[in-house]
C-alpha positions in Angstrom: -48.7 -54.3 22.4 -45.5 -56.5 23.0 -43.7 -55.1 20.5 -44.3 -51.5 21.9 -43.3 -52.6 24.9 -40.3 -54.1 23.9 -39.4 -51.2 21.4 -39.9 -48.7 24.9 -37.6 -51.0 27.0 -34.4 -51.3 24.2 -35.2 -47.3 23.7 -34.9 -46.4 27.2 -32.0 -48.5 27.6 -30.2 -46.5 24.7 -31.3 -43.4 26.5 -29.1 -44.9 29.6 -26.2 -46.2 28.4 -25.3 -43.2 26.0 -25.6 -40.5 28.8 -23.4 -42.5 30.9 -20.4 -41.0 29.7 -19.1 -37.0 31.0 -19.5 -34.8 27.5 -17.0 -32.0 28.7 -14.5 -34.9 29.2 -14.0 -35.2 25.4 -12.9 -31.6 24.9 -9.5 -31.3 23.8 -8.1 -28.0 25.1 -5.9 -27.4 22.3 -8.7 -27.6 20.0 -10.8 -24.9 22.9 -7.4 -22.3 22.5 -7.4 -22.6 18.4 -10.8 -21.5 18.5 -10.8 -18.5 20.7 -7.6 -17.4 18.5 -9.6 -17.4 15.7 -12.7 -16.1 17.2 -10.1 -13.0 18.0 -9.4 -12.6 14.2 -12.5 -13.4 13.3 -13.6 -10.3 15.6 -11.5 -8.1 14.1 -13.1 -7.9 10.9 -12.1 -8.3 7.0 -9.3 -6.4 5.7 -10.2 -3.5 3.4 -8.2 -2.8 0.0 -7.5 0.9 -0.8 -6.2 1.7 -4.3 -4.6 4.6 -4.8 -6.3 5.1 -8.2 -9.2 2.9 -9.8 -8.4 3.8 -13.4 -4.9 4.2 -15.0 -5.5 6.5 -18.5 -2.5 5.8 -20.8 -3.1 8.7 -22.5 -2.5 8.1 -26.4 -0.2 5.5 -27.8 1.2 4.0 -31.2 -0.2 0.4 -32.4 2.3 -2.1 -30.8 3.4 -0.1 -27.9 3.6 -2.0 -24.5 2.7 0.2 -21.5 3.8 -1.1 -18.0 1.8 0.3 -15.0 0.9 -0.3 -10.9 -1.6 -0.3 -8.8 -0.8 0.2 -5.0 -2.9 -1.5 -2.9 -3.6 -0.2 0.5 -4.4 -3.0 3.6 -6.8 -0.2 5.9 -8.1 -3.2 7.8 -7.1 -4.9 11.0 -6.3 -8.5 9.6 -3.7 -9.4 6.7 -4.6 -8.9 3.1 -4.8 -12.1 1.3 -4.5 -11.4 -2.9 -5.4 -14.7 -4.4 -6.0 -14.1 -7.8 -6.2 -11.2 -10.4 -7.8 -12.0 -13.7 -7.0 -9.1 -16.9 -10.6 -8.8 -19.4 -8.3 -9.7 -22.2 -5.2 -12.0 -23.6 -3.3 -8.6 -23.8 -3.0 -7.4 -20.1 -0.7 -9.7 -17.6 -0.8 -9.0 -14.0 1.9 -9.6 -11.6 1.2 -8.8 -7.8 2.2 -9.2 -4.3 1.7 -12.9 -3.3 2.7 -12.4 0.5 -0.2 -11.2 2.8 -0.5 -7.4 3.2 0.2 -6.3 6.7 -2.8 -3.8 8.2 -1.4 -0.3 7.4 0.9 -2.1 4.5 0.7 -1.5 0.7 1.3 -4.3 -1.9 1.1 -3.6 -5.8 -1.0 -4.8 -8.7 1.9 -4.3 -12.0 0.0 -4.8 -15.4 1.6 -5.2 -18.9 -0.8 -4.0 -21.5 0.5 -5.0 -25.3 -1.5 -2.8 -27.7 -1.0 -4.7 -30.7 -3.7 -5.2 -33.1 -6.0 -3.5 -30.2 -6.8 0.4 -32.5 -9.3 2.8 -30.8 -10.1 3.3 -28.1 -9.4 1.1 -24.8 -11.3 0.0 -21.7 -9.7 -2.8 -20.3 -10.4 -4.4 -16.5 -8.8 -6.4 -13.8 -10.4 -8.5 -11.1 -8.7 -8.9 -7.7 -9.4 -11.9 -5.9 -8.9 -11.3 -2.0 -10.2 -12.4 1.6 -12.3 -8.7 1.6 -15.6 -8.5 2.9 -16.5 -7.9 -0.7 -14.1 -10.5 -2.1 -13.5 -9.4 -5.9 -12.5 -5.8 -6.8 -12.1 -4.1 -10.3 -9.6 -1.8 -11.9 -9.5 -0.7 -15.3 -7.0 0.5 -18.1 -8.1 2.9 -20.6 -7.0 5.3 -23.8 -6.4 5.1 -27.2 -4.5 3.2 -29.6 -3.7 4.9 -32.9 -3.0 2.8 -36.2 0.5 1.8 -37.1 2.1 4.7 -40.0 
């Protein structure tokens, strides 16, 4: 019975001497102001990425051909369009794209290098964008036909 006592007296002393001090009094106002900023971006939504194709055909090409190609890339959202990464299915395709944010109403591009050698038949090849869209990772593809070397 003591100890319960005792345990009720140090407990509601605790209670006391923590609510002693004002809670609003440790806001920081600069941290209040960065928040609503970003609660205004946040509001605005996720950028959307337009392409203005999906699929680039190369048609018909010779073993050991290298075909260069672009994607445009479209911001149609509100906030800037963030491209952090873009990943080719294969060794063969190397992407190059727009490293800067993507103003809304902007276009950026996605350039590819496909290098058909040793690659005969036909080709379906994919790249994954990486990007701060609602849906995050996006895919385009390559596709045609490589004919054998004469």
């Amino acid at each position: 019975m003591k100890r319960i006592a005792i345990f009720s007296v140090l407990l509601v002393s605790l209670t006391i001497i923590s609510c002693k001090e004002n809670a609003t009094a440790k806001i920081d106002e600069a941290n209040l102001e960065s928040a609503k900023e970003r609660d205004e971006i946040i509001s605005l939504g996720s950028p959307i990425m337009e392409f203005d194709t999906m699929e680039y055909d190369f048609g018909t090409i010779k073993e050991g051909e290298i075909i260069d190609g672009v994607f445009k890339v479209t911001n149609k959202g509100k906030v800037d369009l963030v491209i952090t990464a873009v990943q080719p299915s294969c060794g063969c395709t190397t992407p190059d794209w727009t490293k800067d944010p993507i103003k809304p109403g902007e276009s950026g591009e996605i350039k590819f290098s496909f290098n058909s050698n040793g690659r005969v038949g036909k080709q379906h090849k994919s790249i994954t964008i990486t990007s701060n869209t609602e849906k995050v990772k996006e895919t385009v593809r390559l596709t045609g036909t490589v004919t054998a070397k004469s």
